[in-house]
PDB file of N, CA, C and O in Angstrom:
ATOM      1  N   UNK A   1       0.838  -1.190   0.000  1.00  0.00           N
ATOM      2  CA  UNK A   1       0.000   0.000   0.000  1.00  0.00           C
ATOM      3  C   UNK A   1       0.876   1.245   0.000  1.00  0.00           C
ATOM      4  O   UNK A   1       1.970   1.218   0.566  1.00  0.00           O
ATOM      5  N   UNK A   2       0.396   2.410  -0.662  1.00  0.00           N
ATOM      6  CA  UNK A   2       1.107   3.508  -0.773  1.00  0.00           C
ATOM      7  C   UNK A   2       1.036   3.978   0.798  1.00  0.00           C
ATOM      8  O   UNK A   2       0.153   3.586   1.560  1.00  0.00           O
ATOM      9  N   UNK A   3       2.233   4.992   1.221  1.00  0.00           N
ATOM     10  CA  UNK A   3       1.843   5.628   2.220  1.00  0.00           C
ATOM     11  C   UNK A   3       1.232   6.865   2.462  1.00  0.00           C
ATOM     12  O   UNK A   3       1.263   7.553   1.442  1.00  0.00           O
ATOM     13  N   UNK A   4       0.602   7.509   3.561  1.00  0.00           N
ATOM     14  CA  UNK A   4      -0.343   8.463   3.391  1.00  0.00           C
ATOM     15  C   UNK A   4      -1.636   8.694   2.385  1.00  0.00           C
ATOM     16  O   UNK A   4      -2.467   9.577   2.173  1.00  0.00           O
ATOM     17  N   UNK A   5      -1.429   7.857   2.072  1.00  0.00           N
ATOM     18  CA  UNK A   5      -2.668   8.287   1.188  1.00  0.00           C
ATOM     19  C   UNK A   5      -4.163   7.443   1.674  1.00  0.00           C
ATOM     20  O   UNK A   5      -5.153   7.526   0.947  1.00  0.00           O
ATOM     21  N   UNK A   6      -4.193   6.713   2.847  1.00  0.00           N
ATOM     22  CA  UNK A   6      -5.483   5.979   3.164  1.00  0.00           C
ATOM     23  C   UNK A   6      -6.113   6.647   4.639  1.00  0.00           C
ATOM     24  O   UNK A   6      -5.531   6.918   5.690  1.00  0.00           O
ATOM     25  N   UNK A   7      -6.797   6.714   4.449  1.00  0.00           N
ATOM     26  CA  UNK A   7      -7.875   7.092   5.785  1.00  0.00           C
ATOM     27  C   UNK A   7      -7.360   6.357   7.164  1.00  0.00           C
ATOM     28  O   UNK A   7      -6.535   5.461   6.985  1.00  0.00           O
ATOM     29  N   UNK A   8      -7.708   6.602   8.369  1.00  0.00           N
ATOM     30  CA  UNK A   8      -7.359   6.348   9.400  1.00  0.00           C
ATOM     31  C   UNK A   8      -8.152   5.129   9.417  1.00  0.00           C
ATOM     32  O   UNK A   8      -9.346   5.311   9.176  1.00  0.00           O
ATOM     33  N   UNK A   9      -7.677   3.573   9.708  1.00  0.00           N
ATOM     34  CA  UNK A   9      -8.820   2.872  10.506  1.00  0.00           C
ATOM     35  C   UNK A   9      -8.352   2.445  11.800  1.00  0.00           C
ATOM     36  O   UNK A   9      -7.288   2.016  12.244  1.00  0.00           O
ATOM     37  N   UNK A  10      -9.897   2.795  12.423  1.00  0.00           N
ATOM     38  CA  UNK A  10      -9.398   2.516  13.757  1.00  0.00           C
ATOM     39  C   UNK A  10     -10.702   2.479  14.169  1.00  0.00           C
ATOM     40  O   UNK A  10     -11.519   2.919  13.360  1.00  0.00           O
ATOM     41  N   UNK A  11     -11.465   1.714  16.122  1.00  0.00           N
ATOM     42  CA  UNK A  11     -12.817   1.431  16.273  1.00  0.00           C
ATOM     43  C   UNK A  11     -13.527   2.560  16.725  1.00  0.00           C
ATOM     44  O   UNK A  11     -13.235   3.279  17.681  1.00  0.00           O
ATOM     45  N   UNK A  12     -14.854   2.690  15.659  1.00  0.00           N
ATOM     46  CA  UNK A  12     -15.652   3.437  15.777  1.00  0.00           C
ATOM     47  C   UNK A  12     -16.970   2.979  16.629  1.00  0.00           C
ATOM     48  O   UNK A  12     -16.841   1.811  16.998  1.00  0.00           O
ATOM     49  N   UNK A  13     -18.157   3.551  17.030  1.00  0.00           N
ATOM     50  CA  UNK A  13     -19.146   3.094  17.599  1.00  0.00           C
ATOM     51  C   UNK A  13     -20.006   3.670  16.426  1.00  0.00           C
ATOM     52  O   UNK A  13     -19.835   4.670  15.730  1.00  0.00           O
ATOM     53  N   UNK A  14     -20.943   2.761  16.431  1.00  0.00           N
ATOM     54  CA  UNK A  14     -22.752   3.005  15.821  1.00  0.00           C
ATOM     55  C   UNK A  14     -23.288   3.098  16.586  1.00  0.00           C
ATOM     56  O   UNK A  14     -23.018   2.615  17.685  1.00  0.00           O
ATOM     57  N   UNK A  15     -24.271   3.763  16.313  1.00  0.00           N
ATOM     58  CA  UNK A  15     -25.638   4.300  17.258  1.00  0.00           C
ATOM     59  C   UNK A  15     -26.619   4.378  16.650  1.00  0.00           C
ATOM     60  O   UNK A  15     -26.833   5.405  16.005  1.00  0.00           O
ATOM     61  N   UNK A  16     -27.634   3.209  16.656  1.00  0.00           N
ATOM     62  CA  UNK A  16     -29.059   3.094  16.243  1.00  0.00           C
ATOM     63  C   UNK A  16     -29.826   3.554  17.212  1.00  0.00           C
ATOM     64  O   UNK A  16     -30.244   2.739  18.034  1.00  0.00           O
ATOM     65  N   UNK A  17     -30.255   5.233  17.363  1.00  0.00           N
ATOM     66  CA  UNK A  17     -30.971   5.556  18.324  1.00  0.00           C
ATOM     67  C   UNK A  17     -32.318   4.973  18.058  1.00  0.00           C
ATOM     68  O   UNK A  17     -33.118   5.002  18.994  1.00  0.00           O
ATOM     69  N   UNK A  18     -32.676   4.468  16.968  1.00  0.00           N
ATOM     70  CA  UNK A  18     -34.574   3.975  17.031  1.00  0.00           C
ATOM     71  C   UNK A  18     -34.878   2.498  17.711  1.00  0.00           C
ATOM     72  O   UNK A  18     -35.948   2.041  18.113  1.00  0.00           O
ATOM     73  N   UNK A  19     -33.563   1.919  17.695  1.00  0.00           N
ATOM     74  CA  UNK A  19     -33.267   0.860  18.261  1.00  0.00           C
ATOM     75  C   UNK A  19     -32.341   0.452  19.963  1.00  0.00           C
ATOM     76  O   UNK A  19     -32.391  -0.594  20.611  1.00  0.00           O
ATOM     77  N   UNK A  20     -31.618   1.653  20.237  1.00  0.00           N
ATOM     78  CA  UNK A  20     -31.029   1.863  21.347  1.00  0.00           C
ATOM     79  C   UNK A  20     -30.090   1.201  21.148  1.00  0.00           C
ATOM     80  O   UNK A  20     -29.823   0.660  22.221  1.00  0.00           O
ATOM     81  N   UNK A  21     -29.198   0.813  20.182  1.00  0.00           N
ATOM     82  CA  UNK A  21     -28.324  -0.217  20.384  1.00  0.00           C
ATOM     83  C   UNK A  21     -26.969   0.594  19.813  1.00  0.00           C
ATOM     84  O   UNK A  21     -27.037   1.642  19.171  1.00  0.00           O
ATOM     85  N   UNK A  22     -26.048   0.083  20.080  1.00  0.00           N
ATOM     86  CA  UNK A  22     -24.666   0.576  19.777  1.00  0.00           C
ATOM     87  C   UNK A  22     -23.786  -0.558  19.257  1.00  0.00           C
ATOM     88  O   UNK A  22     -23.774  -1.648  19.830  1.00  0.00           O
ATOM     89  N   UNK A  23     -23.199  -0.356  18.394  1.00  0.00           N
ATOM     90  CA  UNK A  23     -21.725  -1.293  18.037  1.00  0.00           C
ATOM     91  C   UNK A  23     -20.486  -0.847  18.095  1.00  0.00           C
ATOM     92  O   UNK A  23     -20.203   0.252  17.617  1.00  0.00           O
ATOM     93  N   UNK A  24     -19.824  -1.415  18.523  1.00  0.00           N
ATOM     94  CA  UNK A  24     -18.448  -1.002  18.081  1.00  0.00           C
ATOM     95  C   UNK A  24     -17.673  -2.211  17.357  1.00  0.00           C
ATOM     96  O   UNK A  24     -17.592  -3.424  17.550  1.00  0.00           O
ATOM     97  N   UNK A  25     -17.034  -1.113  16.246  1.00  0.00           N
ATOM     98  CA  UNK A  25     -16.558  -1.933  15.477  1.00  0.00           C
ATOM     99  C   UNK A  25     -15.525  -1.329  14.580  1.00  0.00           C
ATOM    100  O   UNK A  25     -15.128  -0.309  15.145  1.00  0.00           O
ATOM    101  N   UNK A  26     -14.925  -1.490  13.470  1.00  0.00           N
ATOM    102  CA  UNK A  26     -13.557  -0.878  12.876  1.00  0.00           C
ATOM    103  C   UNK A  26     -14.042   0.016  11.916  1.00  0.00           C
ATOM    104  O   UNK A  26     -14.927  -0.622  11.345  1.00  0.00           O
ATOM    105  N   UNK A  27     -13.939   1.635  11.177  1.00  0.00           N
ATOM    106  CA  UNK A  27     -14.159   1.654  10.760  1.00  0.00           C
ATOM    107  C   UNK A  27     -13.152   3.228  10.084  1.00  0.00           C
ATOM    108  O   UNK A  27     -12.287   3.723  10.806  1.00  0.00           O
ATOM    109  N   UNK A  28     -13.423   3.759   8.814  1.00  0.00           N
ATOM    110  CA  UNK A  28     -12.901   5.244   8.752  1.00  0.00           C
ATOM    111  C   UNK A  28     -13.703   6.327   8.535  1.00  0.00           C
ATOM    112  O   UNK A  28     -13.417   7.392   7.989  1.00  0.00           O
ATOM    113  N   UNK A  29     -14.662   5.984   8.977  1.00  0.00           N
ATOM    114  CA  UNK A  29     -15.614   7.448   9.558  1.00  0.00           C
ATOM    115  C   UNK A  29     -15.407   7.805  10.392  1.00  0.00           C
ATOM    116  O   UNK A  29     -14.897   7.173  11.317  1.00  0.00           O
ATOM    117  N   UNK A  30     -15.796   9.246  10.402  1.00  0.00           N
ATOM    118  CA  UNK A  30     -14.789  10.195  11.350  1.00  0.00           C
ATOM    119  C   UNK A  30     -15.985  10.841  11.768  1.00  0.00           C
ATOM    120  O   UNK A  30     -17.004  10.999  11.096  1.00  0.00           O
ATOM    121  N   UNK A  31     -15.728  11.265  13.152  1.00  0.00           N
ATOM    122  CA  UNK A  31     -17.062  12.001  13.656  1.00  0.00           C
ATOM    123  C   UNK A  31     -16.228  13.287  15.022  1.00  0.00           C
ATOM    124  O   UNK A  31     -15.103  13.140  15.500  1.00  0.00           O
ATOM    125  N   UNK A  32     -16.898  14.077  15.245  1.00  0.00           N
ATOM    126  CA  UNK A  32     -16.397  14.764  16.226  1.00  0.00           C
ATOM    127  C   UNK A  32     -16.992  14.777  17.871  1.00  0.00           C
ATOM    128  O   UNK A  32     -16.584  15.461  18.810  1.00  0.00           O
ATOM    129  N   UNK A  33     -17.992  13.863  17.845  1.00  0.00           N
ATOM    130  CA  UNK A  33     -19.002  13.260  18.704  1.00  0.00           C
ATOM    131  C   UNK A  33     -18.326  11.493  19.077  1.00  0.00           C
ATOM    132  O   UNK A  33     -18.235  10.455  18.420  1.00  0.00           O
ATOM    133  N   UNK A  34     -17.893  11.998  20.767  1.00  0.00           N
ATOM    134  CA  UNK A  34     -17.336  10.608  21.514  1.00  0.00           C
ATOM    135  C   UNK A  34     -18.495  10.262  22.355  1.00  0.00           C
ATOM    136  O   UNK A  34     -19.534  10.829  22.694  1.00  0.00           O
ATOM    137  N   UNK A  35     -17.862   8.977  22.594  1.00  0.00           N
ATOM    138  CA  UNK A  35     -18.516   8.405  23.755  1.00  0.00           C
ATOM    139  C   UNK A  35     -17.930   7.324  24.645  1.00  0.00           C
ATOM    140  O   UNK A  35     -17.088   6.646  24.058  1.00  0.00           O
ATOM    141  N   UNK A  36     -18.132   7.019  25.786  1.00  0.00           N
ATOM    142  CA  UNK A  36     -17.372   5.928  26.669  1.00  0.00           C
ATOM    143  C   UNK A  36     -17.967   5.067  26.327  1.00  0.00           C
ATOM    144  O   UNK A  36     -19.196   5.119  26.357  1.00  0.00           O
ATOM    145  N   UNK A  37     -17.170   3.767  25.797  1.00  0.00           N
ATOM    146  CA  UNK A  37     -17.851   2.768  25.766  1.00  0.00           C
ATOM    147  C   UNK A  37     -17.668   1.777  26.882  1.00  0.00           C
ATOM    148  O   UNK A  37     -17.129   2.113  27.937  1.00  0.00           O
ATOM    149  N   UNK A  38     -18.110   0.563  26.664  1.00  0.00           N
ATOM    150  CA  UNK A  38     -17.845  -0.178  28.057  1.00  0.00           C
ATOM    151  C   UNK A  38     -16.400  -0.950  28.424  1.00  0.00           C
ATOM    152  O   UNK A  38     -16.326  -2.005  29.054  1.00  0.00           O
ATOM    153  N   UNK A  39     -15.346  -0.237  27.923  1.00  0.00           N
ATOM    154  CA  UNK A  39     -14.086  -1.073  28.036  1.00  0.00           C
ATOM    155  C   UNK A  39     -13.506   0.226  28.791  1.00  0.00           C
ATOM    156  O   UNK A  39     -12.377   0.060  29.253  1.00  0.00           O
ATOM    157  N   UNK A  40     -14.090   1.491  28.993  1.00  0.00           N
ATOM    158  CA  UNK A  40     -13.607   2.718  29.440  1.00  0.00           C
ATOM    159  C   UNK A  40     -12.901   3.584  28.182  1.00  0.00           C
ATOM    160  O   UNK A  40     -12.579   4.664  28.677  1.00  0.00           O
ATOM    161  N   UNK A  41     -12.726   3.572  27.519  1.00  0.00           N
ATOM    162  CA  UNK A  41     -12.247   4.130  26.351  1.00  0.00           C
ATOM    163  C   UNK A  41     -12.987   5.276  25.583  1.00  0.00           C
ATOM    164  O   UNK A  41     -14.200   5.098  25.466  1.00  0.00           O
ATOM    165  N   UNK A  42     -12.584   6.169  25.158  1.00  0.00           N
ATOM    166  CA  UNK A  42     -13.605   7.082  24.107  1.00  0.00           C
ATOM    167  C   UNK A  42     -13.378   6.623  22.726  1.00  0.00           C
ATOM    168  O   UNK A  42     -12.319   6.213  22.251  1.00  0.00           O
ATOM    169  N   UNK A  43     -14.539   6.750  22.139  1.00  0.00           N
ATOM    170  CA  UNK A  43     -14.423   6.543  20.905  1.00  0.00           C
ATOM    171  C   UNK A  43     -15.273   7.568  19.746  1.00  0.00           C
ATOM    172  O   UNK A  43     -16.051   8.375  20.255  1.00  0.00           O
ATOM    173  N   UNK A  44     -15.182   7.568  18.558  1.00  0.00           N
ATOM    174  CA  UNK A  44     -15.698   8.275  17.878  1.00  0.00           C
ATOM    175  C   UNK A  44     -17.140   7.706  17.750  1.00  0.00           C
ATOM    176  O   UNK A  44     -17.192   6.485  17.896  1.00  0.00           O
ATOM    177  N   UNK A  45     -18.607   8.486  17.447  1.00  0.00           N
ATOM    178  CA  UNK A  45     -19.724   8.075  17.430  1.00  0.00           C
ATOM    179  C   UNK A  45     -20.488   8.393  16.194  1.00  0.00           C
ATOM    180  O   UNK A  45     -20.819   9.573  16.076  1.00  0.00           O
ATOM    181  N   UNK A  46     -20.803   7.638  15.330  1.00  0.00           N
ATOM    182  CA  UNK A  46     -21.398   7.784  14.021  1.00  0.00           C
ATOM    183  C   UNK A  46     -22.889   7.011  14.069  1.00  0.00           C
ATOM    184  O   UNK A  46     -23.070   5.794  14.022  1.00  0.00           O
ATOM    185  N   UNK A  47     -23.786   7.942  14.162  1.00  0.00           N
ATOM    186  CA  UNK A  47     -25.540   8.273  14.483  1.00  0.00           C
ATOM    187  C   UNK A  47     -25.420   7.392  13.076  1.00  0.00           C
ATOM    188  O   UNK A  47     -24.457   7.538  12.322  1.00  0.00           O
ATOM    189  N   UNK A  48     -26.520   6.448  12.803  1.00  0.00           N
ATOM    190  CA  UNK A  48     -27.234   5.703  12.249  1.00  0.00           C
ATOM    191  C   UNK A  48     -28.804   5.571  12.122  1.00  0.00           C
ATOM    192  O   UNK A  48     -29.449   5.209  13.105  1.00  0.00           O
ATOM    193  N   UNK A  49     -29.678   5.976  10.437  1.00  0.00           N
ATOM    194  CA  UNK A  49     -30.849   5.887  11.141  1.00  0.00           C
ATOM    195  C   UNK A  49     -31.398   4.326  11.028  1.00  0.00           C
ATOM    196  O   UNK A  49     -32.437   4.097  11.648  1.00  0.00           O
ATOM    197  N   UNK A  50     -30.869   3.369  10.384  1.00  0.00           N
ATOM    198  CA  UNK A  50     -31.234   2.076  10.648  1.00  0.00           C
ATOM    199  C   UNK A  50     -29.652   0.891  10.709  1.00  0.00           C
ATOM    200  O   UNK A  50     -28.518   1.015  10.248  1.00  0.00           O
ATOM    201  N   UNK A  51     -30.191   0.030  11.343  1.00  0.00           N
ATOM    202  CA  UNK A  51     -28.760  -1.285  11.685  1.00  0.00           C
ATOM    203  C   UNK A  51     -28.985  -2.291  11.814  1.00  0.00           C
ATOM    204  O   UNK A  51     -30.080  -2.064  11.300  1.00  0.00           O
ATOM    205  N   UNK A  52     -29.026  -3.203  12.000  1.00  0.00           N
ATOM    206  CA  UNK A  52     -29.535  -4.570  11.931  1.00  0.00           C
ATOM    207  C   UNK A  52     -30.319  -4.901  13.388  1.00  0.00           C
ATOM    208  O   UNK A  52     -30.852  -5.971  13.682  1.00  0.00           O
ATOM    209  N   UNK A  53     -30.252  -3.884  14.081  1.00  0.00           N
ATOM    210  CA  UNK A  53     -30.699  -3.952  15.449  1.00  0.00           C
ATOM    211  C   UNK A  53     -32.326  -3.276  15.124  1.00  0.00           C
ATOM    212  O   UNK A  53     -33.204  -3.613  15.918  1.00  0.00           O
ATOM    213  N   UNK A  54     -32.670  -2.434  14.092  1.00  0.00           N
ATOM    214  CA  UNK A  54     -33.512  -2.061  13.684  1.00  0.00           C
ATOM    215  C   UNK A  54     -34.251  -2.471  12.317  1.00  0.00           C
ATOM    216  O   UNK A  54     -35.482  -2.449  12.323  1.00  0.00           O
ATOM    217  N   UNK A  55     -33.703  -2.772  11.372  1.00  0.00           N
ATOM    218  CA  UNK A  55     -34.185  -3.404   9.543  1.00  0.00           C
ATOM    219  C   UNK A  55     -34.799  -4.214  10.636  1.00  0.00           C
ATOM    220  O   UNK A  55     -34.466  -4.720  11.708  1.00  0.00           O
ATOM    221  N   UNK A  56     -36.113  -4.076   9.676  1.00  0.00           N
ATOM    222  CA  UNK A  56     -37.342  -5.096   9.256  1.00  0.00           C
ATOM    223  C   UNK A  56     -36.860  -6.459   8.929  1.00  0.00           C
ATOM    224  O   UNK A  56     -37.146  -7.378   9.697  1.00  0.00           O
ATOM    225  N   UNK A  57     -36.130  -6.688   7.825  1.00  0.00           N
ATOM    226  CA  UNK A  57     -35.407  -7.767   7.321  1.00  0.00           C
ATOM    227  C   UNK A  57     -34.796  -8.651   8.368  1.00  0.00           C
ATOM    228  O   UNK A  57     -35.115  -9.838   8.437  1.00  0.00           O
ATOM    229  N   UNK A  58     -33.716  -7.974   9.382  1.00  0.00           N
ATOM    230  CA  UNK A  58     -32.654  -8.425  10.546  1.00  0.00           C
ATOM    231  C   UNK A  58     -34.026  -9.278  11.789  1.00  0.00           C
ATOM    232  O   UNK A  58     -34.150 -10.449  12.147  1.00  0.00           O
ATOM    233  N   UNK A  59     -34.745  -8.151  12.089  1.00  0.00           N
ATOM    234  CA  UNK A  59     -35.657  -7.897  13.057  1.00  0.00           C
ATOM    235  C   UNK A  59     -36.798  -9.293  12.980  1.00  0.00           C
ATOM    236  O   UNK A  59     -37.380  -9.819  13.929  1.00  0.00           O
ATOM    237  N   UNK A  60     -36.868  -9.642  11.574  1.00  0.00           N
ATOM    238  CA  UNK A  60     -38.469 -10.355  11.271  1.00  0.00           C
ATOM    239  C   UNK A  60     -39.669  -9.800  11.335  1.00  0.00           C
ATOM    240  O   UNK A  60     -40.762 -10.254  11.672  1.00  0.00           O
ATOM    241  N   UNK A  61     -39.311  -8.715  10.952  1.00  0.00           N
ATOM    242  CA  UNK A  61     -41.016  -7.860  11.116  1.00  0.00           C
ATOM    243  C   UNK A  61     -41.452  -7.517   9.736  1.00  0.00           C
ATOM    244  O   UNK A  61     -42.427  -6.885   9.329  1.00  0.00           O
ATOM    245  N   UNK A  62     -40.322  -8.191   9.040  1.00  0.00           N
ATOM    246  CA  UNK A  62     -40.480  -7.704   7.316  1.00  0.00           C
ATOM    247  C   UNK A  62     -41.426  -8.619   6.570  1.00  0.00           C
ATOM    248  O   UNK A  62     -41.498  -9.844   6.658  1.00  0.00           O
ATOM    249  N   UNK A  63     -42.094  -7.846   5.864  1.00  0.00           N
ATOM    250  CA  UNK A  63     -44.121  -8.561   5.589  1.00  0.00           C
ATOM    251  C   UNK A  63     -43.382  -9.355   4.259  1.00  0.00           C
ATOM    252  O   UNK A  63     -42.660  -8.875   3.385  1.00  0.00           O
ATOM    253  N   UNK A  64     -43.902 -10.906   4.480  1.00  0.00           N
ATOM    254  CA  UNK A  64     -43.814 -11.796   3.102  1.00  0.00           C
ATOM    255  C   UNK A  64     -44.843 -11.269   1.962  1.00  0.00           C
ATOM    256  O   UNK A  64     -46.028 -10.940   1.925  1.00  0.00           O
ATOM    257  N   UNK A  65     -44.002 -11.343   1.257  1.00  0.00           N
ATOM    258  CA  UNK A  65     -44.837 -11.190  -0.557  1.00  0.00           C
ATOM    259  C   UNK A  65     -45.338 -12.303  -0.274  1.00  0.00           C
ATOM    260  O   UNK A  65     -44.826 -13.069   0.542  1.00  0.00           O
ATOM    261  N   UNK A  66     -46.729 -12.613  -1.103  1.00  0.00           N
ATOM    262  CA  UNK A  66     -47.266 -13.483  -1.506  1.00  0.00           C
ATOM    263  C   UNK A  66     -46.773 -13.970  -3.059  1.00  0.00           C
ATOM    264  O   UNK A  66     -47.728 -14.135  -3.818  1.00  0.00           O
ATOM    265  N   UNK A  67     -45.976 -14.122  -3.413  1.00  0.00           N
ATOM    266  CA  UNK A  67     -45.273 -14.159  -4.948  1.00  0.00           C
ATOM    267  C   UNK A  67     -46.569 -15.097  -5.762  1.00  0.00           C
ATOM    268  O   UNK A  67     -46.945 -14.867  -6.911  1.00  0.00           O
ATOM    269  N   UNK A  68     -47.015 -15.970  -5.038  1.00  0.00           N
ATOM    270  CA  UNK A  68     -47.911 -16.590  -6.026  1.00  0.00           C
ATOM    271  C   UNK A  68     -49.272 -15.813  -6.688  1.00  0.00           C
ATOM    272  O   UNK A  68     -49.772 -15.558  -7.784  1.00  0.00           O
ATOM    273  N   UNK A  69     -49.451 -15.667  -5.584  1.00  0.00           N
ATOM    274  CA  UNK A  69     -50.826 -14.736  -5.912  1.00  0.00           C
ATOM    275  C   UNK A  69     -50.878 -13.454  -6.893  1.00  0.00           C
ATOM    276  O   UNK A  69     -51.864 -12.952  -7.433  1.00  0.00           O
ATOM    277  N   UNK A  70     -49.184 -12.980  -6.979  1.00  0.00           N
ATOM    278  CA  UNK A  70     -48.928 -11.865  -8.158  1.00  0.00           C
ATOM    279  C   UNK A  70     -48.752 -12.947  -9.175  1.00  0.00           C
ATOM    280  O   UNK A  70     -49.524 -12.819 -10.124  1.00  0.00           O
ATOM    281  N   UNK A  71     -47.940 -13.988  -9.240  1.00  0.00           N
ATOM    282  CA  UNK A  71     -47.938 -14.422 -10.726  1.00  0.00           C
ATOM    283  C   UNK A  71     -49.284 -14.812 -11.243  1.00  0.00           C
ATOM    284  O   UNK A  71     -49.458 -14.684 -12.455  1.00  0.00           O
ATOM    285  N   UNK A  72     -50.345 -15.306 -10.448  1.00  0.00           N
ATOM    286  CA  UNK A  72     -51.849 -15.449 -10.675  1.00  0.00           C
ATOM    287  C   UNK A  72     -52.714 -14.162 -11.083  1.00  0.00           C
ATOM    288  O   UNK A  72     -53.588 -14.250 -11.945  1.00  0.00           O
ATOM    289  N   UNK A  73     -52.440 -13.017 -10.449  1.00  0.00           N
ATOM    290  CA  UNK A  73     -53.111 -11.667 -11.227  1.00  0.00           C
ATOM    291  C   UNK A  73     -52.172 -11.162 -12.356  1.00  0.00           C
ATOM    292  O   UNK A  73     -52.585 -10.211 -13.020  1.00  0.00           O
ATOM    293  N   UNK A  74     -51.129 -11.613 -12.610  1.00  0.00           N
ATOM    294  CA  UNK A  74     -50.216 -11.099 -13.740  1.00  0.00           C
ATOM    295  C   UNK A  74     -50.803 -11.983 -15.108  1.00  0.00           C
ATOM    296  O   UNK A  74     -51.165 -11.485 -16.174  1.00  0.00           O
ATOM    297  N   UNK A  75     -50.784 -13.382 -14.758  1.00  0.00           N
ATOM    298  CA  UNK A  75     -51.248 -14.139 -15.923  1.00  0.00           C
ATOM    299  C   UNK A  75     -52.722 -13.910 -16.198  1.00  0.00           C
ATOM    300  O   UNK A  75     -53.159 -13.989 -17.346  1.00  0.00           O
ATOM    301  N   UNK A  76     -53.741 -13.537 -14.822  1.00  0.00           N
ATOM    302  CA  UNK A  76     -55.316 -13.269 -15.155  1.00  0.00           C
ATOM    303  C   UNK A  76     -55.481 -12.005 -16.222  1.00  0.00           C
ATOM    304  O   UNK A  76     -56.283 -11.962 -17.154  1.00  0.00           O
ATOM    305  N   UNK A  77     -54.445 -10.916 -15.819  1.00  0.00           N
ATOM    306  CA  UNK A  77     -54.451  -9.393 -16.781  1.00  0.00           C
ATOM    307  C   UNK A  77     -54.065 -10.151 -18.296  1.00  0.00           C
ATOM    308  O   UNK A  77     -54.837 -10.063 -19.252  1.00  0.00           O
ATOM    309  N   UNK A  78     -52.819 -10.869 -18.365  1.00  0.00           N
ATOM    310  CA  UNK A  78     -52.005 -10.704 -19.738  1.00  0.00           C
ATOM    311  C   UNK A  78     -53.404 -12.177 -20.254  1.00  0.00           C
ATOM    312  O   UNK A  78     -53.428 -12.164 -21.484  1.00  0.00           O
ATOM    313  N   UNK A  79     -54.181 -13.019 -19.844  1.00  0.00           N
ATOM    314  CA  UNK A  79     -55.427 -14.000 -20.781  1.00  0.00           C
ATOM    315  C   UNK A  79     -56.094 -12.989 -20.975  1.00  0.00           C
ATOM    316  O   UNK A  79     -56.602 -12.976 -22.096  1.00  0.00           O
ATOM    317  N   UNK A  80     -56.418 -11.711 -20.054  1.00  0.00           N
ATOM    318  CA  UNK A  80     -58.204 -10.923 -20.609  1.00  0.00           C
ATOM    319  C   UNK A  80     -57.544 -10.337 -22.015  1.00  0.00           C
ATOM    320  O   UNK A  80     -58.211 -10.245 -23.045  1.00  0.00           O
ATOM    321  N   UNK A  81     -55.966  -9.902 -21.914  1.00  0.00           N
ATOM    322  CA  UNK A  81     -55.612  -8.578 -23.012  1.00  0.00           C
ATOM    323  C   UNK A  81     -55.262  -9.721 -24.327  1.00  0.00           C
ATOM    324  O   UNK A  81     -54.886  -9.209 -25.382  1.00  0.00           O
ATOM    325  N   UNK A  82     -55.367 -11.049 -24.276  1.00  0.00           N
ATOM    326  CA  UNK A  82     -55.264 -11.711 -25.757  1.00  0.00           C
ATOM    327  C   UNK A  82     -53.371 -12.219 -25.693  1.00  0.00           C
ATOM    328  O   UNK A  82     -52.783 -13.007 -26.434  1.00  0.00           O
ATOM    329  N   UNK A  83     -52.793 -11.359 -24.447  1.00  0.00           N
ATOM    330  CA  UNK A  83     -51.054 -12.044 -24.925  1.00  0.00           C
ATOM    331  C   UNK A  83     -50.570 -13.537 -24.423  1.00  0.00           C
ATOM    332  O   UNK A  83     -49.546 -14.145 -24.733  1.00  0.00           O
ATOM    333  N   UNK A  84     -51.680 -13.942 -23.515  1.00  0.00           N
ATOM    334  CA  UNK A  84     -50.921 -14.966 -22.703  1.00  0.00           C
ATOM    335  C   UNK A  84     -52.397 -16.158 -23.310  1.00  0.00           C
ATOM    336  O   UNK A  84     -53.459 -15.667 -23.691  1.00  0.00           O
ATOM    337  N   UNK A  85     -52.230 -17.245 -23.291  1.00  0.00           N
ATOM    338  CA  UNK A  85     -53.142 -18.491 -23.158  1.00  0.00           C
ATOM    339  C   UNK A  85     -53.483 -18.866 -22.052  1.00  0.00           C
ATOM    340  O   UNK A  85     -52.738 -18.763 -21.078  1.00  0.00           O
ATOM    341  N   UNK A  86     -54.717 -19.388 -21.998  1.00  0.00           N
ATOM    342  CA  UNK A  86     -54.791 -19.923 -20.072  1.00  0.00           C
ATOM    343  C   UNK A  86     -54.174 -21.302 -20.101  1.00  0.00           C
ATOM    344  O   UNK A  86     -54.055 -21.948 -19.060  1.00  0.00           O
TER     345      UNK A  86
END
């Protein structure tokens, strides 16, 4: 690697305030906002508005498609318009 020319890495904290949760973890975002974490240490704090502590997806609160039931109104539209065969 060249020198000087890469960003600082070193551990940052996340903060999912909709979720209350925090990470720390490695990163080169830079913030001017610390905080103590639980090892006693300050660290830099980079606000997050979603994290896996919050996504729908992570969480299970994320609503299943019914996939069948669209390919059933997709093929009912394309038999009335003459493109598809039943």
């Amino acid at each position: 690697m060249k020198k000087n020319i890469h960003p600082e890495y070193r551990p940052v904290v996340f903060r999912d305030a909709s979720a209350g949760q925090s990470f720390l973890t490695n990163s080169t975002c830079t913030s001017s906002t610390t905080m103590t974490w639980e090892d006693g240490k300050e660290y830099p704090v980079i606000d997050v508005d979603v994290s896996s502590a919050s996504h729908p997806f992570h969480t299970g609160r994320a609503a299943v498609r019914d996939a069948a039931g669209r390919v059933a109104r997709f093929r009912q539209r394309y038999v009335r318009a003459g493109v598809l065969t039943a």
